[in-house]
KOLRO-847380 format. One line per field, with one value per residue (C-alpha): x, y, z; residue number from 1; chain. Coordinates in steps of 0.001 Angstrom, whole numbers, plus 500000, padded with zeros to 6 digits. Each point is the difference from the previous one (the first is absolute). Layout:
<kemars>
X c(X,...)
Y c(Y,...)
Z c(Z,...)
gutor c(NUM,...)
fidren c(A,...)
</kemars>
This chain:
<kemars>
X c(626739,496417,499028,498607,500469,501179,497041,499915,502417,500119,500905,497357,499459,501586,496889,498837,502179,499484,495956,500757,502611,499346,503161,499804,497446,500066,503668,498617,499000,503972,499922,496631,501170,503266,498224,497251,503008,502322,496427,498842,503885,499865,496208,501914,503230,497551,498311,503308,499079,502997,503062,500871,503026,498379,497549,502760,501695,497234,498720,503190,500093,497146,500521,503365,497707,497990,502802,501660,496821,499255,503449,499769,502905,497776,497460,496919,500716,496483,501324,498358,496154,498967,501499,499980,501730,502624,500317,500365,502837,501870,499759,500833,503150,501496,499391,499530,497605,498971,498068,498216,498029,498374,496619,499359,496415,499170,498948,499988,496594,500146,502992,499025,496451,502402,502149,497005,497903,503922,500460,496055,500374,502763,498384,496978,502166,501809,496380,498955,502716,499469,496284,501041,502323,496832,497665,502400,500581,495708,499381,503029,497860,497198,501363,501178,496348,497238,498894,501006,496529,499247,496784,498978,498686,497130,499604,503307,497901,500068,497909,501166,502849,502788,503474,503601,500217,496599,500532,503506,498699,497378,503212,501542,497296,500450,503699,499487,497409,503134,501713,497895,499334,503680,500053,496972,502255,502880,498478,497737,503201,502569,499891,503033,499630,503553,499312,497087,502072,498640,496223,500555,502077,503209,500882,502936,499400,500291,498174,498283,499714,503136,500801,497317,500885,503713,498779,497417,496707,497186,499639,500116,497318,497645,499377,502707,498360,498577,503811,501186,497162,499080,499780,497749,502637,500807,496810,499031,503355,499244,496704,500959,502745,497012,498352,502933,500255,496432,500299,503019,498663,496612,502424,502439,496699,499554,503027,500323,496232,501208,503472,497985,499676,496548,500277,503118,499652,504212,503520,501790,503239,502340,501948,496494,499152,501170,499199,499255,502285,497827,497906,502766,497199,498947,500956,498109,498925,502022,500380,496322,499177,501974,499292,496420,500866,501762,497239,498822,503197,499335,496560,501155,502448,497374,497631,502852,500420,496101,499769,502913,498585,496584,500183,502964,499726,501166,503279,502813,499661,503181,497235,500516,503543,498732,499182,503251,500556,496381,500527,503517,498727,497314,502163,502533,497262,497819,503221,501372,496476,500063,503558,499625,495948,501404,502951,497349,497659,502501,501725,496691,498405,496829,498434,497757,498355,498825,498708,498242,498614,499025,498166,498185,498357,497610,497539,502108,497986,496440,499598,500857,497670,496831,501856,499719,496100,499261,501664,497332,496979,499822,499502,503248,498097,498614,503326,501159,497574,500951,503992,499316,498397,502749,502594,497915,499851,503853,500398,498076,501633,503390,500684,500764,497743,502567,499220,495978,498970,497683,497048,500455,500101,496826,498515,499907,499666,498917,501759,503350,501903,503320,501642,499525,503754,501403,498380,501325,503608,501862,501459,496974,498808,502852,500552,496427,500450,501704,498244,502731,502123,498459,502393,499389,503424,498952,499254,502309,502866,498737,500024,503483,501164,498357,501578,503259,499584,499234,503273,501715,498317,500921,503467,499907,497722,501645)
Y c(480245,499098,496601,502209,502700,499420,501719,503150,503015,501880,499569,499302,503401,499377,500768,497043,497741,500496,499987,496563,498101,497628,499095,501461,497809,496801,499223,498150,497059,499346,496749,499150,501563,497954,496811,500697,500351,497006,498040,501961,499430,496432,499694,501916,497729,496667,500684,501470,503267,500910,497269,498304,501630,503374,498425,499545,503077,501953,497885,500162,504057,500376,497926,501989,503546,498474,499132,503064,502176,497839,500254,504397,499523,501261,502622,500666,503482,502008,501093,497282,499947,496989,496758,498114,502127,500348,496658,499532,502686,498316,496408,501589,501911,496972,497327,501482,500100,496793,502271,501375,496658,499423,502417,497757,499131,501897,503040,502987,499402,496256,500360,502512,498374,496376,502227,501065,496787,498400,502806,500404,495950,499586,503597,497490,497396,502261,502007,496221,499506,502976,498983,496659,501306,502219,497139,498589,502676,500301,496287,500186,502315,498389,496718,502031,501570,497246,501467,503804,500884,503724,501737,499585,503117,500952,503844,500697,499122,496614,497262,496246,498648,498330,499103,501554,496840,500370,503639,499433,496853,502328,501724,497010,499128,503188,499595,496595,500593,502944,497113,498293,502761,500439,496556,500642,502767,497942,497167,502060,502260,496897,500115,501057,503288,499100,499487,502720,502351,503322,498798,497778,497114,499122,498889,497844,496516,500336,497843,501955,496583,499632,503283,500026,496440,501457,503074,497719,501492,497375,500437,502960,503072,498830,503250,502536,503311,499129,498604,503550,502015,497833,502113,497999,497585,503492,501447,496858,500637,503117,499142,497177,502815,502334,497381,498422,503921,500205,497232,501774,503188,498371,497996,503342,501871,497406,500112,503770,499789,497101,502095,502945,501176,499402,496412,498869,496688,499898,501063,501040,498777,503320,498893,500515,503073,503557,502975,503536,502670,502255,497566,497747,497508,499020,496525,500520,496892,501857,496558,499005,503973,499473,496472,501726,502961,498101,497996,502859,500318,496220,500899,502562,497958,497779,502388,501936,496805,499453,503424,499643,496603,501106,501593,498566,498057,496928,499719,501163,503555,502520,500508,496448,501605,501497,496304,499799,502975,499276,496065,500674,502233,498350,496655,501835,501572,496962,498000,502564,499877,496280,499993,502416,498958,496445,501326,502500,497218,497382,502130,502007,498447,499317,501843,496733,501578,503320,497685,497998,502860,501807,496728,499866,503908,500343,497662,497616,496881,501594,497735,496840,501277,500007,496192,498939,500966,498288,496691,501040,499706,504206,500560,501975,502804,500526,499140,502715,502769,498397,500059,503647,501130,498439,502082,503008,499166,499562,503628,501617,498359,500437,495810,496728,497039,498084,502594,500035,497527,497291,501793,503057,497210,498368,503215,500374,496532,497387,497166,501025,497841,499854,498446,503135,501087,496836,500543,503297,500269,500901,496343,497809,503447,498608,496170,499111,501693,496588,499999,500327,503316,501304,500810,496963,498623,496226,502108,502422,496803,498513,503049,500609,496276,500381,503303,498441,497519,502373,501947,496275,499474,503536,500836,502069,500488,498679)
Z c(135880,498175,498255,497573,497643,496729,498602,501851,498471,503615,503082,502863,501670,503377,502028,497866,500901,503668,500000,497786,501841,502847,500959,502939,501349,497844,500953,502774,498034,498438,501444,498034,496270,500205,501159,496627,497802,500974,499219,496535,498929,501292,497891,496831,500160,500151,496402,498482,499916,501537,500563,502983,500459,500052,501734,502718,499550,500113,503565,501388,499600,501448,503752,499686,500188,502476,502246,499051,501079,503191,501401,499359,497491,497062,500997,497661,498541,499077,496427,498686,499237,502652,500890,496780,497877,503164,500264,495905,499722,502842,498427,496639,501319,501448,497529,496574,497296,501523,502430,497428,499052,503322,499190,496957,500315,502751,501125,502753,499976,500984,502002,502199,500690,500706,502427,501920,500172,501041,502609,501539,500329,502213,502103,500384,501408,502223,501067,500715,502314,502241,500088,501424,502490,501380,499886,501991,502746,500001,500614,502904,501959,499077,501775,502771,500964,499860,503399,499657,499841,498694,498842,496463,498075,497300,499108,502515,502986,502077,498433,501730,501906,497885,500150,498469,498353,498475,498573,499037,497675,498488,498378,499378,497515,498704,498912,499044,497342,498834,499550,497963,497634,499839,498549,497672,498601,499504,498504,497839,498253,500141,495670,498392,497405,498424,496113,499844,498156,500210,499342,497122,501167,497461,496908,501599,500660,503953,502547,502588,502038,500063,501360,502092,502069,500103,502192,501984,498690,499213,496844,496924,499565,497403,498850,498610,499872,504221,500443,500127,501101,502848,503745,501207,502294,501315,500718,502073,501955,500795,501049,502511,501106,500454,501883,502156,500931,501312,501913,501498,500359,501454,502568,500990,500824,502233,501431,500084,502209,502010,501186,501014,503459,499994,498735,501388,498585,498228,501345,496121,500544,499989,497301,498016,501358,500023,502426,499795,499647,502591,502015,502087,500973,496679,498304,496373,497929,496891,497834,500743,498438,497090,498821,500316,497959,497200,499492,497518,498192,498575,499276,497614,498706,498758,499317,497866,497976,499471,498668,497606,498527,499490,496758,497993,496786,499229,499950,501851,500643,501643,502759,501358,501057,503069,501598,501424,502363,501389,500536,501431,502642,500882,500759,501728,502308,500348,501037,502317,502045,500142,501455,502771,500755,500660,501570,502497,500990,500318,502670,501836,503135,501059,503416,500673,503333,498239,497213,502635,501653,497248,498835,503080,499525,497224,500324,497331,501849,499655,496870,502216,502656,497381,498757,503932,499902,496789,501801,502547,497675,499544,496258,498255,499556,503413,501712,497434,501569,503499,499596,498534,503171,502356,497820,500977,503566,500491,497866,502454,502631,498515,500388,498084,499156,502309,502351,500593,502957,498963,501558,497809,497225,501135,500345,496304,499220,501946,498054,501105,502671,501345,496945,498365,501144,498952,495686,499833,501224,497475,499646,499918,496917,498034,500694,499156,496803,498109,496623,497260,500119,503077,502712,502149,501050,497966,497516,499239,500833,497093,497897,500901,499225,496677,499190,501223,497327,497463,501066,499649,496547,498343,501171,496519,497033,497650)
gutor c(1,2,3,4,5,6,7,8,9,10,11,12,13,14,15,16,17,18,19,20,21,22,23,24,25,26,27,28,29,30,31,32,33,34,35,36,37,38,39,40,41,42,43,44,45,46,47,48,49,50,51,52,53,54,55,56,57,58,59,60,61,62,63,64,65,66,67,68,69,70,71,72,73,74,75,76,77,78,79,80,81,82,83,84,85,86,87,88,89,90,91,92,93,94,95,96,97,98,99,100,101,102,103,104,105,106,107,108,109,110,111,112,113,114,115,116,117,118,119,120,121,122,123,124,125,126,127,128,129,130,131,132,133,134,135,136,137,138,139,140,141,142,143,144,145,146,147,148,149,150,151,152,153,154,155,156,157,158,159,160,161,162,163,164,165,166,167,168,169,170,171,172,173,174,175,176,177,178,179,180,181,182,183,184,185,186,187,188,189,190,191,192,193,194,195,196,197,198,199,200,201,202,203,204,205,206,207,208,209,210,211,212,213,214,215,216,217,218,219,220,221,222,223,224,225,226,227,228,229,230,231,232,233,234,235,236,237,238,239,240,241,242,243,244,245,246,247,248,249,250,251,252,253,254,255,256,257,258,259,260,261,262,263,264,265,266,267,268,269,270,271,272,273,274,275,276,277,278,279,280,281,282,283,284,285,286,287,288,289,290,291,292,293,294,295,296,297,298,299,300,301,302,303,304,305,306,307,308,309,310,311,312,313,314,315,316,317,318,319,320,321,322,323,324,325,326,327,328,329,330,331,332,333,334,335,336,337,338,339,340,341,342,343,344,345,346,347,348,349,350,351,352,353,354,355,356,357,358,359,360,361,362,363,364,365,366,367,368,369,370,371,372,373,374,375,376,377,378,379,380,381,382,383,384,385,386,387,388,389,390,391,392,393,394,395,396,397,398,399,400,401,402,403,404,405,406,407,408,409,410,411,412,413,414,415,416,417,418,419,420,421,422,423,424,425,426,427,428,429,430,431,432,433,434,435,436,437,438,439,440,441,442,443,444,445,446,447,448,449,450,451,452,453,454,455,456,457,458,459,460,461,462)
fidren c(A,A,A,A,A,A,A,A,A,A,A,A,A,A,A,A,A,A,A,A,A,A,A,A,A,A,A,A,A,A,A,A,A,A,A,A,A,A,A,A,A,A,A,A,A,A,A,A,A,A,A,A,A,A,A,A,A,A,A,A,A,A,A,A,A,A,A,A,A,A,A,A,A,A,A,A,A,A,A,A,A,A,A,A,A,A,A,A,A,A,A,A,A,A,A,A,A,A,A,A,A,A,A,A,A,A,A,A,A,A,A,A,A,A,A,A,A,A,A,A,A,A,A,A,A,A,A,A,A,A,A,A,A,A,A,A,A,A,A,A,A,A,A,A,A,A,A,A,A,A,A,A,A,A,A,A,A,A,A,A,A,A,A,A,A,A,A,A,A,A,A,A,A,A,A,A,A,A,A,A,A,A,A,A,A,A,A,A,A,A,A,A,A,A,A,A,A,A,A,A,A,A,A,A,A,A,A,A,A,A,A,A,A,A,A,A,A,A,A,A,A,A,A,A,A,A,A,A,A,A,A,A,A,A,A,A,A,A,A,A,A,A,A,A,A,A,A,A,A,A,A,A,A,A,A,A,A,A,A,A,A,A,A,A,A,A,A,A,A,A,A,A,A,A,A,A,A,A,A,A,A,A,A,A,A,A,A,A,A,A,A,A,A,A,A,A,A,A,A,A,A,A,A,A,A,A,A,A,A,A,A,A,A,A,A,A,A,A,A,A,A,A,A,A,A,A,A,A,A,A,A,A,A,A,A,A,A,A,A,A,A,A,A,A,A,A,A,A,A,A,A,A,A,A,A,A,A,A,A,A,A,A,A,A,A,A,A,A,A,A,A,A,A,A,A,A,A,A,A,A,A,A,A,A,A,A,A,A,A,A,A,A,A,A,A,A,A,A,A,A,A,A,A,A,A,A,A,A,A,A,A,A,A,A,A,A,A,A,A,A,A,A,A,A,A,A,A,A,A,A,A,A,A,A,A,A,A,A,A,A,A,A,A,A,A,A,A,A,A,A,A,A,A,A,A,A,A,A,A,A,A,A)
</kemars>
């Protein structure tokens, strides 16, 4: 069944009518078409355009093929062209010619970008939610590990000492600021398309305020022909998608190096894990892999999207079609990672003495060594050249800072007494480091009762 037609003499060539449907995919936002109808029928009844019993009829139809659809009594059958004219035929089939009356004034064109903005809003919400259940989990272990110290990294190779607590707050920030350009989005597209018409608004005297407060959008599009043509809300979805994916991917590589033999660092809990179907001794990070591998299927959602936009004229264009089936995977995917990375680190423990140990090799207190000269009166740049050449020494003789006697200290540099042991352990390296967002315990407790406020503060985006 088509809301169009009565020009054409011929039937659409079937192959047609498959490459131009969408019901297949745009089904999924029912819930949203019904909920833009019952509002452009309430807007239509309000100015007499239509009366108020129709009005009623016509609303009361419409939560019946909800219900009807929600509960599996009425399935959505693909003979029709997408979910509008489905919906349409059904209302029109059960309550009359009434049924007929409800596309006064409005378009496919308006409709379907209303169904979309209705649909990718309460996604937002829902993306939100997961986010906040992960910040959660992160600043958990965070408040767990003040002093789980562990080596921090530049270029893959040890740099300083740190803490758990410290490098799982670096990510933190990272899915926090998601957050926040999650609400950007949503505030930014919350502007109601109803009333554009197909580019040119309508001749009916409707009020696109009214329509607008009715399905809790701020306010109407100011601009008809951009009303309907409008992908932008979208293509800053499916860049903070892109991006809550890198962070993701960034954190499972992480994960995947820390569960390594060689690291050690994790125990994956088996219930996130899977094995080999050859080697009995292997326990593979498999959900770390793949939240890292679907990290370029989003990308090319978005970049899909970008390419389709970049050439079309003003206004709507059959092009703009192929938004859906892009978006749609891309939340299902981004989603799906966020469930089961949350679910993976919320469950995965922590080998604190192999963290510990592995802190203590690599020279990760060489910088504090140079700070403990420069206390002394040694210019940085000397106690540079002199730390350097106590790294050599314990090289060559395959030991630690910790490990060299003070004479083999003083034999490089007079300056150094026996206090030298107490500056670099690894836990005077990271208490003294207190300025803000360092991982000093004052420190990063105050960064963790601030980010518990924010947590307080934004229990959603809306």
């Amino acid at each position: 069944m088509k809301l169009w037609g009565g020009r054409f003499t011929k039937e659409t060539n079937e192959l047609v009518n498959a490459f131009n449907a969408s019901i297949s995919f745009d089904q999924r936002f029912y819930r949203q078409d019904i909920e833009g109808s019952i509002a452009h029928a309430t807007g239509l009844a309000s100015h007499g355009i239509i009366s108020a019993g129709e009005r009623d009829g016509i609303i009361d139809g419409l939560k019946g093929i909800l219900s009807d659809i929600d509960s599996g009594r009425l399935i959505i059958s693909d003979e029709y062209e997408d979910i509008h004219s489905f919906v349409e035929a059904t209302l029109t089939t059960r309550i009359g010619e009434t049924g007929k009356k409800l596309h006064t004034g409005r378009s496919r064109n308006d409709q379907v970008a209303l169904d979309m903005k209705l649909y990718i809003r309460d996604e937002i919400l829902e993306m939100d939610s997961l986010l906040a259940e992960l910040l959660e989990t992160i600043i958990g272990i965070m408040e767990s590990n003040l002093e789980t110290y562990m080596p921090g990294f530049t270029h893959l190779q040890k740099a300083q000492p740190l803490t758990l607590a410290h490098h799982m707050g670096a990510y933190f920030e990272m899915f926090k600021r998601d957050r926040l350009r999650l609400k950007d989005t949503y505030h930014r597209m919350n502007l109601s398309p109803l009333g554009s018409g197909a580019l040119a608004g309508t001749t009916y005297p409707i009020d696109r305020n009214e329509t607008a407060s009715l399905l809790g959008f701020d306010g109407p599009t100011l601009n008809s022909m951009d009303s309907v043509s409008d992908r932008d809300y979208l293509l800053e979805f499916l860049s903070g998608m892109s991006i809550i994916m890198m962070h993701l991917s960034r954190f499972s590589e992480e994960i995947i190096i820390w569960n390594s033999n060689e690291y050690r660092f994790i125990e994956l809990d088996d219930a996130f894990s899977t094995g080999s179907s050859i080697m009995p001794q292997k326990k593979n990070p498999d959900i770390a892999e793949l939240v890292r591998g679907k990290t370029g299927r989003v990308y090319g959602s978005l970049m899909s999207l970008l390419t389709t936009m970049k050439a079309l004229p003003l206004a709507y264009n059959k092009d703009m079609q192929e938004d859906k089936e892009l978006t749609f995977d891309a939340l299902d995917t981004t989603k799906a990672c966020i469930r089961l990375f949350n679910g993976m680190i919320k469950t995965m423990g922590f080998n604190k003495d192999v963290m510990l140990r592995s802190t203590k090799g690599g020279f990760t207190n060489a910088t504090d060594a140079a700070d403990y000269l420069v206390n002394k009166g040694v210019a940085f740049r000397d106690a540079h050249g002199i730390v350097g050449e106590l790294v050599l020494f314990c090289i060559e003789h395959k030991k630690t800072l910790d490990e060299m006697t003070l004479e083999e200290y003083k034999a490089i540099s007079p300056v150094f007494e026996k206090d030298i042991y107490e500056a670099i352990s690894i836990e005077t390296c990271v208490k003294r480091r207190e300025t803000l967002g360092a991982p000093g315990i004052q420190s990063m407790g105050h960064v963790i009762r601030i980010n518990r406020q924010y947590l307080e503060d934004n229990k959603s985006i809306r």
